[in-house]
C-alpha positions as CSV (number, residue, x, y, z in Angstrom):
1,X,-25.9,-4.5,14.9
2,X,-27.7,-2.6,12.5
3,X,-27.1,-4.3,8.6
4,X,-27.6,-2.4,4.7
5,X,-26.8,0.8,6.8
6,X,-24.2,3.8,6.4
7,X,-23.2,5.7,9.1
8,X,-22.0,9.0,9.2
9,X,-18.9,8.7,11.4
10,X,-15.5,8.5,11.6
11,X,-14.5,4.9,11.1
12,X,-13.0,3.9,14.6
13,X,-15.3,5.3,16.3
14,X,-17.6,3.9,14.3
15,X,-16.8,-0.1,14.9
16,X,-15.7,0.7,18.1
17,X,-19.6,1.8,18.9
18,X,-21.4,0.1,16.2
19,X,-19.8,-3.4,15.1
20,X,-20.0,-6.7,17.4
21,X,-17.0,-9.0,17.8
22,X,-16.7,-11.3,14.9
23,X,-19.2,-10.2,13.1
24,X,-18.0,-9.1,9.5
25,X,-17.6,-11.7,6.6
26,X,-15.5,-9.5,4.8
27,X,-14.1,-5.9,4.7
28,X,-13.4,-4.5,1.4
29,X,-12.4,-0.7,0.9
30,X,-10.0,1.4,-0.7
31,X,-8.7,4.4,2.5
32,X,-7.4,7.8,2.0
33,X,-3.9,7.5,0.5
34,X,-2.8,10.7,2.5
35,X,-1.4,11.8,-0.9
36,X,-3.2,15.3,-0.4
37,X,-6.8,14.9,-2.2
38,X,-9.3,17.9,-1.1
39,X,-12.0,16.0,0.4
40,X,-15.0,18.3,2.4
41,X,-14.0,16.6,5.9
42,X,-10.9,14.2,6.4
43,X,-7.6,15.9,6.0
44,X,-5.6,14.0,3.5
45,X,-2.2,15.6,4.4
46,X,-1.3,14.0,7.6
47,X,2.1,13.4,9.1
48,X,3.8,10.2,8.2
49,X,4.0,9.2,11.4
50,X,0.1,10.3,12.3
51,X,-1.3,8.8,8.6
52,X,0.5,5.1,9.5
53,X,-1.0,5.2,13.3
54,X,-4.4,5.8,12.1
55,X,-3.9,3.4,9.0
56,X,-2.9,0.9,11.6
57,X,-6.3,1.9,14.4
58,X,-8.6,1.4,11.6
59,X,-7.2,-2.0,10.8
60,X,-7.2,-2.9,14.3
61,X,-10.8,-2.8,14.7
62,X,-11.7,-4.3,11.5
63,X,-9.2,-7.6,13.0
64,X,-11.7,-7.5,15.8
65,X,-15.0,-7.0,14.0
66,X,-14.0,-9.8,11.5
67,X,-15.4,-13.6,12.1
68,X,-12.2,-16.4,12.5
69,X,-12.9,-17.3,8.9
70,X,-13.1,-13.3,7.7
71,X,-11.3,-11.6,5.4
72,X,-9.9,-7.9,4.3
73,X,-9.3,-6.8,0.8
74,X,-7.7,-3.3,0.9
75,X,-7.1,-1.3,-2.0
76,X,-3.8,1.3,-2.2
77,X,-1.2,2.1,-4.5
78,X,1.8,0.5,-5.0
79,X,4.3,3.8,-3.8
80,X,3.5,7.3,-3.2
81,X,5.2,10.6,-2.4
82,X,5.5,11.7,1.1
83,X,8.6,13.5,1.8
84,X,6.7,17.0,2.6
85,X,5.0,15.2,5.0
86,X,7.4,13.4,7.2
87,X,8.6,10.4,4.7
88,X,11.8,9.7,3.4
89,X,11.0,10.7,-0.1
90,X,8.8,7.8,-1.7
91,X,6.8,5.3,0.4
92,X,6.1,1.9,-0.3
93,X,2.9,1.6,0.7
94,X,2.1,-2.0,-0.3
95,X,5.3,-3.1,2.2
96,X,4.1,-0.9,4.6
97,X,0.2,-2.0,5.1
98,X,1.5,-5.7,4.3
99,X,3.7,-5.1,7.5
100,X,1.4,-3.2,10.0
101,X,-1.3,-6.5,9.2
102,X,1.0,-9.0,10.1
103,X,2.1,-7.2,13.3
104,X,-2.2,-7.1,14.0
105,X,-2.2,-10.7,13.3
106,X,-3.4,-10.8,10.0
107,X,-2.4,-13.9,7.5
108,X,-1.5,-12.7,4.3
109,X,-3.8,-14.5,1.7
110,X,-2.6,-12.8,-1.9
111,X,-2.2,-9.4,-4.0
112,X,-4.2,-8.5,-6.8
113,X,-2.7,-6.3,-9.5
114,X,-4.5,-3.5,-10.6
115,X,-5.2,-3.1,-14.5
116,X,-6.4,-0.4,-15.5
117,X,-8.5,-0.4,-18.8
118,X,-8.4,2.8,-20.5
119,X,-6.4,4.4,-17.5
120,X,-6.7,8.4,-16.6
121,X,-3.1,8.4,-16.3
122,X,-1.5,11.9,-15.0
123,X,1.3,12.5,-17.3
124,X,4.6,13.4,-15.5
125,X,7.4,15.3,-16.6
126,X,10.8,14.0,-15.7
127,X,13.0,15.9,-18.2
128,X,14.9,17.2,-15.1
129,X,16.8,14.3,-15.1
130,X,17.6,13.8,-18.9
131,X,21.0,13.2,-19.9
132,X,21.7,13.2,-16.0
133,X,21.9,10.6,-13.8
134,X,22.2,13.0,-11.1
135,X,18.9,12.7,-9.4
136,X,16.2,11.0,-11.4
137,X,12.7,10.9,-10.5
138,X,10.5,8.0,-11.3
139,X,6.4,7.8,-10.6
140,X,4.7,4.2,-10.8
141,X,0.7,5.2,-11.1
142,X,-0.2,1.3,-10.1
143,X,-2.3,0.2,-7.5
144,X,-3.1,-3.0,-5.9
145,X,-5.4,-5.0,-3.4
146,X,-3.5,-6.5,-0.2
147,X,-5.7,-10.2,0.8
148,X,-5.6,-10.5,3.7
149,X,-7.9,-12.8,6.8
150,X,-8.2,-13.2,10.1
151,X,-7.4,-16.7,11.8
152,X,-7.9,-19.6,8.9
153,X,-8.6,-18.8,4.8
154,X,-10.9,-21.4,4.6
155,X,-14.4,-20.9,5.6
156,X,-16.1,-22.6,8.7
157,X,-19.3,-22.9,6.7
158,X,-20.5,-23.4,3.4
159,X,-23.0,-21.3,1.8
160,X,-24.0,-20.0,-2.1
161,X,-21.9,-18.6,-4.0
162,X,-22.3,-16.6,-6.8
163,X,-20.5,-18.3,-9.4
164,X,-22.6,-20.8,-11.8
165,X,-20.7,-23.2,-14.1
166,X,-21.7,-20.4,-17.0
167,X,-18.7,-19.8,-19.5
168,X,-19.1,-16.4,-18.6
169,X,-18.9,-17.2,-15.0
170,X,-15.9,-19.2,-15.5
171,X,-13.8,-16.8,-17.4
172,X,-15.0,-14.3,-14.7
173,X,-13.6,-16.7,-12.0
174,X,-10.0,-17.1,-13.5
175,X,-9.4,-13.8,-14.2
176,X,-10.0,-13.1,-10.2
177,X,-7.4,-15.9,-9.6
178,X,-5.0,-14.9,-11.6
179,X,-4.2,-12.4,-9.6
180,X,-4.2,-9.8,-12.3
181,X,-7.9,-7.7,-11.8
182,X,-9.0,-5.3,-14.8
183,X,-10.9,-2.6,-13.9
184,X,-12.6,0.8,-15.0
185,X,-11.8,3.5,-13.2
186,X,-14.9,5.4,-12.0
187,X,-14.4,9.2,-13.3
188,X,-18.1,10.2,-12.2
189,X,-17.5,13.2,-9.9
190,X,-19.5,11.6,-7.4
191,X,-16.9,12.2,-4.2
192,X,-13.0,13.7,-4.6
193,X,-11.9,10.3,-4.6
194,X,-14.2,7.4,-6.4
195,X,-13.9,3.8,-5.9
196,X,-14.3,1.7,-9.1
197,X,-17.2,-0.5,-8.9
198,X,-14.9,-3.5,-10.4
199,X,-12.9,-3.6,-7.4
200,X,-15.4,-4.5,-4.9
201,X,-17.7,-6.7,-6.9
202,X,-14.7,-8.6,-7.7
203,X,-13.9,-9.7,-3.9
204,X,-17.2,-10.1,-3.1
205,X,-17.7,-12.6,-5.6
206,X,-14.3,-14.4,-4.8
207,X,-14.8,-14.7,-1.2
208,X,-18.1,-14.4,0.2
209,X,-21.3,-16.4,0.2
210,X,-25.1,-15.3,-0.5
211,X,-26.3,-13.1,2.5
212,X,-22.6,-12.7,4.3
213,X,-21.5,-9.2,5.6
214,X,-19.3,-6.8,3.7
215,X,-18.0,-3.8,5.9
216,X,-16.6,-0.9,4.2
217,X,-14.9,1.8,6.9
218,X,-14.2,4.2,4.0
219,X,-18.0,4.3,2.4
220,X,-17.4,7.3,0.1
221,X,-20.0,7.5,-2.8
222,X,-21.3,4.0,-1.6
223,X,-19.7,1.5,-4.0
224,X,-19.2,-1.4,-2.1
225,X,-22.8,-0.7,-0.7
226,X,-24.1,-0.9,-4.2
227,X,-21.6,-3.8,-5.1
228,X,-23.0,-5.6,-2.1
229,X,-27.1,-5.2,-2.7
230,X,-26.2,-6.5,-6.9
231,X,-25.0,-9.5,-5.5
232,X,-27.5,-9.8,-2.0
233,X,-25.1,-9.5,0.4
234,X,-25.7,-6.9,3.4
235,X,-23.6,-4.5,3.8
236,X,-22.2,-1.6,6.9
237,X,-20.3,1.0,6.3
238,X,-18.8,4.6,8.0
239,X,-18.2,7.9,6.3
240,X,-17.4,11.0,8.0
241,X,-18.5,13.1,5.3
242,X,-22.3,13.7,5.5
243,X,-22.0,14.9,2.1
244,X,-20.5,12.0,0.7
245,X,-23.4,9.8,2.9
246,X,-26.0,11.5,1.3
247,X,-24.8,10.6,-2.1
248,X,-23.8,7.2,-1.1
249,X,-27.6,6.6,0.5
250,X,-29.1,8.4,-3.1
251,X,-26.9,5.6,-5.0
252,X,-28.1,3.1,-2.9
253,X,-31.4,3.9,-3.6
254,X,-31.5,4.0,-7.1
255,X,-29.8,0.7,-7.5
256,X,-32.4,-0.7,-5.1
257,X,-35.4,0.5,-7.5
258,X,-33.4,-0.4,-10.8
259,X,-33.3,-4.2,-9.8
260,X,-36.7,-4.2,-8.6
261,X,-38.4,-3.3,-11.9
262,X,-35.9,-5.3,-13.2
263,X,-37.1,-8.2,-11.7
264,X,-41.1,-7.3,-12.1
265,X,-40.2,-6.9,-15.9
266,X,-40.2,-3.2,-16.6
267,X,-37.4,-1.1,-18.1
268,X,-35.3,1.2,-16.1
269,X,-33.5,4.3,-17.7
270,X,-31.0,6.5,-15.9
Protein backbone atom coordinates (compact mmCIF):
# COMPACT_ATOMS: atom_id res chain seq x y z
CA UNK A 1 0.00 0.00 0.00
CA UNK A 2 1.41 2.99 -1.26
CA UNK A 3 1.73 5.93 1.81
CA UNK A 4 2.00 10.25 1.40
CA UNK A 5 0.22 9.55 -1.95
CA UNK A 6 -3.10 11.01 -3.71
CA UNK A 7 -4.75 9.17 -6.10
CA UNK A 8 -6.79 10.40 -8.77
CA UNK A 9 -9.85 8.15 -8.42
CA UNK A 10 -13.09 7.83 -7.34
CA UNK A 11 -13.10 6.88 -3.77
CA UNK A 12 -14.64 3.23 -3.74
CA UNK A 13 -12.91 2.23 -6.20
CA UNK A 14 -10.12 3.63 -4.91
CA UNK A 15 -9.92 1.54 -1.32
CA UNK A 16 -11.41 -1.14 -2.92
CA UNK A 17 -8.09 -1.45 -5.31
CA UNK A 18 -5.64 0.48 -3.27
CA UNK A 19 -6.17 0.13 0.66
CA UNK A 20 -5.32 -3.23 2.65
CA UNK A 21 -7.59 -4.51 5.41
CA UNK A 22 -7.01 -2.72 8.62
CA UNK A 23 -4.72 -0.64 7.54
CA UNK A 24 -5.86 3.08 8.32
CA UNK A 25 -5.22 4.77 11.80
CA UNK A 26 -7.75 7.28 11.13
CA UNK A 27 -10.00 8.65 8.34
CA UNK A 28 -10.75 12.26 8.46
CA UNK A 29 -12.71 14.16 5.60
CA UNK A 30 -15.36 16.40 5.00
CA UNK A 31 -17.70 14.53 1.53
CA UNK A 32 -19.77 16.31 -0.87
CA UNK A 33 -22.98 17.51 0.89
CA UNK A 34 -25.10 16.85 -2.37
CA UNK A 35 -26.39 20.39 -1.67
CA UNK A 36 -25.60 21.25 -5.52
CA UNK A 37 -21.88 22.84 -5.47
CA UNK A 38 -20.46 22.98 -9.23
CA UNK A 39 -17.46 20.96 -8.86
CA UNK A 40 -15.38 20.00 -12.48
CA UNK A 41 -16.25 16.13 -12.00
CA UNK A 42 -18.57 14.69 -9.23
CA UNK A 43 -22.12 15.66 -9.59
CA UNK A 44 -23.36 17.27 -6.46
CA UNK A 45 -27.12 16.93 -7.21
CA UNK A 46 -27.85 13.34 -6.75
CA UNK A 47 -31.08 11.68 -5.78
CA UNK A 48 -31.76 11.32 -2.22
CA UNK A 49 -32.00 7.96 -2.44
CA UNK A 50 -28.59 7.62 -4.83
CA UNK A 51 -26.59 10.41 -2.50
CA UNK A 52 -27.35 8.23 0.90
CA UNK A 53 -26.27 4.78 -0.96
CA UNK A 54 -23.10 6.17 -2.04
CA UNK A 55 -22.66 8.10 1.44
CA UNK A 56 -23.18 4.68 2.89
CA UNK A 57 -20.47 2.61 0.03
CA UNK A 58 -17.85 5.05 0.85
CA UNK A 59 -18.25 4.37 4.59
CA UNK A 60 -18.26 0.79 4.05
CA UNK A 61 -14.93 0.57 2.82
CA UNK A 62 -13.35 2.97 5.04
CA UNK A 63 -15.01 0.25 8.16
CA UNK A 64 -12.91 -2.23 6.30
CA UNK A 65 -9.70 -0.32 5.60
CA UNK A 66 -9.66 0.96 9.31
CA UNK A 67 -7.39 -1.11 12.03
CA UNK A 68 -9.77 -2.52 15.32
CA UNK A 69 -8.54 0.44 17.23
CA UNK A 70 -9.26 3.08 14.07
CA UNK A 71 -11.29 5.87 13.90
CA UNK A 72 -13.43 8.22 11.46
CA UNK A 73 -14.03 11.93 11.90
CA UNK A 74 -16.48 13.12 9.21
CA UNK A 75 -17.36 16.54 8.78
CA UNK A 76 -21.17 17.60 7.44
CA UNK A 77 -23.66 20.06 8.24
CA UNK A 78 -26.09 19.80 10.73
CA UNK A 79 -29.42 19.95 8.03
CA UNK A 80 -29.64 20.70 4.48
CA UNK A 81 -32.31 21.17 1.76
CA UNK A 82 -33.15 18.44 -0.43
CA UNK A 83 -36.67 18.38 -1.33
CA UNK A 84 -35.85 19.05 -5.35
CA UNK A 85 -33.97 16.08 -5.09
CA UNK A 86 -36.00 13.35 -3.69
CA UNK A 87 -36.07 14.50 0.32
CA UNK A 88 -38.87 15.37 2.29
CA UNK A 89 -38.08 18.96 2.49
CA UNK A 90 -35.05 19.40 5.04
CA UNK A 91 -32.63 16.59 5.94
CA UNK A 92 -30.99 15.96 8.92
CA UNK A 93 -27.94 14.97 8.02
CA UNK A 94 -26.09 14.49 11.24
CA UNK A 95 -29.18 11.70 12.24
CA UNK A 96 -28.78 10.40 9.09
CA UNK A 97 -24.79 9.61 8.72
CA UNK A 98 -24.97 8.84 12.64
CA UNK A 99 -27.53 6.12 11.61
CA UNK A 100 -26.08 4.55 8.35
CA UNK A 101 -22.50 4.12 10.84
CA UNK A 102 -24.17 2.31 13.33
CA UNK A 103 -26.02 -0.03 10.86
CA UNK A 104 -21.96 -0.60 9.34
CA UNK A 105 -20.90 -1.33 12.72
CA UNK A 106 -19.42 1.79 13.72
CA UNK A 107 -19.33 2.82 17.68
CA UNK A 108 -20.21 6.25 18.07
CA UNK A 109 -17.32 8.05 19.95
CA UNK A 110 -18.62 12.00 20.17
CA UNK A 111 -19.70 15.24 18.01
CA UNK A 112 -17.73 18.13 17.69
CA UNK A 113 -19.49 21.52 17.13
CA UNK A 114 -18.40 23.57 14.59
CA UNK A 115 -17.51 27.39 15.50
CA UNK A 116 -16.95 29.35 13.08
CA UNK A 117 -14.69 32.45 13.74
CA UNK A 118 -15.48 35.23 11.52
CA UNK A 119 -18.09 33.02 9.56
CA UNK A 120 -18.91 33.70 5.65
CA UNK A 121 -22.45 33.41 6.52
CA UNK A 122 -24.98 33.45 3.37
CA UNK A 123 -27.63 35.82 4.49
CA UNK A 124 -31.21 34.40 4.01
CA UNK A 125 -34.34 36.07 3.51
CA UNK A 126 -37.32 34.67 5.27
CA UNK A 127 -39.67 37.65 5.12
CA UNK A 128 -42.17 35.29 3.40
CA UNK A 129 -43.17 34.17 6.51
CA UNK A 130 -43.45 37.41 8.54
CA UNK A 131 -46.46 38.08 10.41
CA UNK A 132 -47.53 34.48 9.16
CA UNK A 133 -47.20 31.50 10.66
CA UNK A 134 -48.38 29.82 7.68
CA UNK A 135 -45.37 28.21 6.35
CA UNK A 136 -42.13 29.53 7.88
CA UNK A 137 -38.77 28.71 6.65
CA UNK A 138 -35.80 28.38 8.91
CA UNK A 139 -31.88 27.73 7.65
CA UNK A 140 -29.25 26.53 10.44
CA UNK A 141 -25.76 27.30 8.49
CA UNK A 142 -23.91 24.83 11.38
CA UNK A 143 -21.82 22.08 10.71
CA UNK A 144 -20.38 19.40 12.80
CA UNK A 145 -17.82 16.38 12.94
CA UNK A 146 -19.52 12.83 13.62
CA UNK A 147 -16.52 10.50 15.88
CA UNK A 148 -16.87 7.68 15.15
CA UNK A 149 -14.28 4.00 15.41
CA UNK A 150 -14.19 0.81 14.47
CA UNK A 151 -14.21 -2.14 17.19
CA UNK A 152 -12.65 -0.53 20.62
CA UNK A 153 -11.84 3.60 21.22
CA UNK A 154 -8.91 2.81 23.00
CA UNK A 155 -5.78 2.15 21.21
CA UNK A 156 -4.05 -1.32 21.06
CA UNK A 157 -0.62 0.44 21.21
CA UNK A 158 0.93 3.33 22.54
CA UNK A 159 2.90 5.70 20.52
CA UNK A 160 3.89 9.77 20.58
CA UNK A 161 1.65 12.05 20.58
CA UNK A 162 1.76 15.40 19.75
CA UNK A 163 0.74 17.11 22.78
CA UNK A 164 3.61 18.41 25.24
CA UNK A 165 2.68 19.57 28.77
CA UNK A 166 3.17 23.40 27.04
CA UNK A 167 0.34 25.87 28.30
CA UNK A 168 -0.22 26.30 24.86
CA UNK A 169 -0.58 22.70 24.32
CA UNK A 170 -2.82 22.28 27.07
CA UNK A 171 -5.36 24.99 26.30
CA UNK A 172 -5.15 23.43 22.73
CA UNK A 173 -6.08 20.03 24.22
CA UNK A 174 -9.28 21.19 26.17
CA UNK A 175 -10.65 23.09 23.66
CA UNK A 176 -10.65 19.60 21.40
CA UNK A 177 -12.43 18.02 24.36
CA UNK A 178 -14.81 20.15 24.89
CA UNK A 179 -16.45 19.21 22.17
CA UNK A 180 -16.85 22.76 20.86
CA UNK A 181 -13.95 23.15 17.73
CA UNK A 182 -13.20 26.89 16.48
CA UNK A 183 -12.25 27.07 13.16
CA UNK A 184 -11.40 29.48 10.09
CA UNK A 185 -13.04 28.75 7.24
CA UNK A 186 -10.70 28.47 4.33
CA UNK A 187 -12.06 31.06 1.51
CA UNK A 188 -8.95 30.51 -0.84
CA UNK A 189 -10.49 29.55 -4.14
CA UNK A 190 -8.41 26.67 -4.22
CA UNK A 191 -11.30 23.92 -5.21
CA UNK A 192 -15.40 24.75 -5.32
CA UNK A 193 -15.59 23.46 -1.92
CA UNK A 194 -12.46 24.04 0.65
CA UNK A 195 -11.81 22.21 3.77
CA UNK A 196 -10.54 24.36 6.71
CA UNK A 197 -7.19 23.41 7.70
CA UNK A 198 -8.44 23.63 11.54
CA UNK A 199 -10.67 20.72 11.08
CA UNK A 200 -8.29 18.10 10.24
CA UNK A 201 -5.27 19.16 12.27
CA UNK A 202 -7.55 19.14 15.19
CA UNK A 203 -8.43 15.17 14.88
CA UNK A 204 -5.21 14.35 14.08
CA UNK A 205 -3.81 15.72 17.05
CA UNK A 206 -6.71 14.22 19.34
CA UNK A 207 -6.42 10.85 18.09
CA UNK A 208 -3.53 9.63 16.41
CA UNK A 209 0.08 9.00 17.27
CA UNK A 210 3.59 10.06 15.50
CA UNK A 211 3.84 8.19 12.11
CA UNK A 212 0.02 6.58 12.07
CA UNK A 213 -2.09 6.71 8.79
CA UNK A 214 -4.65 9.34 8.03
CA UNK A 215 -6.97 8.41 4.93
CA UNK A 216 -8.93 11.11 3.42
CA UNK A 217 -11.48 9.61 0.42
CA UNK A 218 -12.51 13.21 -0.41
CA UNK A 219 -8.77 14.80 -0.91
CA UNK A 220 -9.96 18.01 -2.55
CA UNK A 221 -7.26 20.87 -2.41
CA UNK A 222 -5.11 18.39 -0.11
CA UNK A 223 -5.81 19.66 3.40
CA UNK A 224 -5.68 16.75 5.39
CA UNK A 225 -2.49 15.85 3.27
CA UNK A 226 -0.94 19.00 4.44
CA UNK A 227 -2.49 18.72 8.00
CA UNK A 228 -0.95 15.24 8.05
CA UNK A 229 2.91 16.00 6.75
CA UNK A 230 2.85 19.42 9.78
CA UNK A 231 2.31 16.90 12.22
CA UNK A 232 4.53 13.64 10.54
CA UNK A 233 1.91 11.52 10.04
CA UNK A 234 1.51 9.71 6.42
CA UNK A 235 -1.13 10.18 4.73
CA UNK A 236 -3.55 8.39 1.44
CA UNK A 237 -6.04 9.97 -0.14
CA UNK A 238 -8.61 9.72 -3.46
CA UNK A 239 -9.85 12.55 -5.61
CA UNK A 240 -11.60 12.13 -8.74
CA UNK A 241 -10.92 15.43 -9.98
CA UNK A 242 -7.41 15.52 -11.62
CA UNK A 243 -7.75 19.18 -11.36
CA UNK A 244 -8.29 19.28 -7.85
CA UNK A 245 -5.09 16.43 -7.50
CA UNK A 246 -2.94 18.70 -9.18
CA UNK A 247 -3.47 21.45 -6.79
CA UNK A 248 -3.63 19.23 -3.83
CA UNK A 249 0.02 17.57 -4.98
CA UNK A 250 1.31 21.59 -5.62
CA UNK A 251 0.10 22.21 -1.88
CA UNK A 252 1.75 19.41 -0.71
CA UNK A 253 4.79 20.40 -2.10
CA UNK A 254 5.17 23.68 -0.98
CA UNK A 255 4.46 22.73 2.58
CA UNK A 256 7.04 20.09 2.19
CA UNK A 257 9.90 22.81 1.19
CA UNK A 258 8.48 25.43 3.78
CA UNK A 259 9.32 23.05 6.80
CA UNK A 260 12.47 21.98 5.37
CA UNK A 261 14.09 25.42 5.30
CA UNK A 262 12.41 25.82 8.25
CA UNK A 263 14.23 23.37 9.98
CA UNK A 264 17.80 24.12 8.14
CA UNK A 265 17.23 27.75 9.49
CA UNK A 266 16.30 29.87 6.51
CA UNK A 267 13.17 31.96 5.93
CA UNK A 268 10.40 30.97 3.78
CA UNK A 269 7.95 33.62 2.08
CA UNK A 270 4.82 32.76 0.24
Amino acid sequence: MRTNYIYNLDCIEGLKTHVLDESIDLCVTSPPYNVGIEYDVHNDTLRLDDYMQFSKDWLTEVYRVLKPDGRIAVNIPYEVNMKKLGGHNRVNMSSEYHQMMKDIGYGFAGIADLDEKAPQKVKYSAWGSWLSASAPYMHNPKECVLIGYKDQWKKLEKGESYWTDSDDDKKGFMEVVSGLWGYFAETRGMTEANFSLDIPVKAIKLMTYKDDVILDPFMGSGTTAVASVNLDRKYIGFEISENYCKIARSRILKEKIKIETAEKGFDFWE
